[in-house]
C-alpha positions, 0 to 999 in steps of 0.5 A: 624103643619097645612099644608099650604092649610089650611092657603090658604082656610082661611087666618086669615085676616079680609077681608076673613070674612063672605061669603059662600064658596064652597071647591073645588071639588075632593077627598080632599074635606073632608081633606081641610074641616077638615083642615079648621075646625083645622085651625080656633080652633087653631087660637082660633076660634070657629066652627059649623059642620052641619053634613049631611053626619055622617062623624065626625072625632075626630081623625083629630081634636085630631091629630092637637092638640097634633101636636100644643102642645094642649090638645084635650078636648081643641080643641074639645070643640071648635066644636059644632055639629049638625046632619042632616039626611035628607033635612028637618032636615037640613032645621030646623037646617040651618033655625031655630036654627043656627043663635042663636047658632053663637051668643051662641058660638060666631063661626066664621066658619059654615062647612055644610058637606055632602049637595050634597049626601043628596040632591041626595036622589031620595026618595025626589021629585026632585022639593022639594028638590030644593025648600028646597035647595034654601031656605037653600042656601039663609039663609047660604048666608044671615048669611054668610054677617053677617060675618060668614064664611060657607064652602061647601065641596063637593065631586065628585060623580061617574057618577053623576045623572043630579039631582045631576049635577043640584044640583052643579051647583047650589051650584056653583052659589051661592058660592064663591070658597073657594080660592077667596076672596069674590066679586070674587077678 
């Protein structure tokens, strides 16, 4: 069974499509994530992981589908996956491939995981990597009015750098939390 949470972030109403949301930060960033992601394939959605942090959990997904009497080939075809391993690939993914694979899969939700940590990298120039997250979060706000959902988790950092602080801030600016309806309502 699926906690409430779940339910709560993502009701299954038409009003909650579309938008780009951030999932609260805190330490249960990565769980609301999955619960999402379970949530949405149970109700017989389907789902893209834009994986930037290798944190893939197939556990999770096999745990709620033998919970809800599925079988977990299933639920699992249900997740498509993409990896990311720096800022640019995550760019191409984000900018180049994702709507068409939406409209492959007919996905209804878009999880981008690991965002703020791969921003961080102070291997990258602080002004490029800004430049590369604007770009990124206008592209997920634009495909997220077309009525797909994305969601954000992010996870608090210790002592967060101010390129990291900046980094949020700016997330927070362009997203909705994921408990809001759109337009702030």
């Amino acid at each position: 069974m699926l906690s409430p949470a779940a339910h709560d972030i993502l009701p299954p109403d038409d009003a909650s499509r579309g938008g780009l949301r951030i999932l609260p930060d805190g330490p249960s960033a990565p769980r609301k994530l999955w619960e999402s992601l379970s949530s949405e394939i149970l109700r017989g959605g389907t789902t893209i992981l834009v994986c930037a942090d290798n944190r893939f959990q197939p556990d999770f997904l096999i745990i709620k589908a033998r919970q809800a009497g599925r079988l977990p080939e299933e639920i699992l075809s249900r997740l498509h996956i993409a990896r990311a391993f720096t800022i640019y690939q995550l760019l191409s993914i984000v900018s180049e491939r994702l709507e068409a694979e939406i409209l492959r899969t007919r996905s209804t939700l878009v999880a981008v995981s690991g965002l703020l940590p791969l921003f961080s990298d102070a291997a990258v120039p602080s002004r490029e990597a800004f430049g590369i997250l604007e770009q990124l979060l206008v592209t997920m706000n634009r495909i997220s009015r077309q009525g797909v959902r994305i969601l954000i988790p992010v996870e608090p950092t210790p002592s967060p750098s101010r390129r990291t602080r900046n980094i949020l801030l700016r997330i927070r600016q362009m997203a909705v939390p994921a408990d809001q309806p759109p337009g702030g309502g």
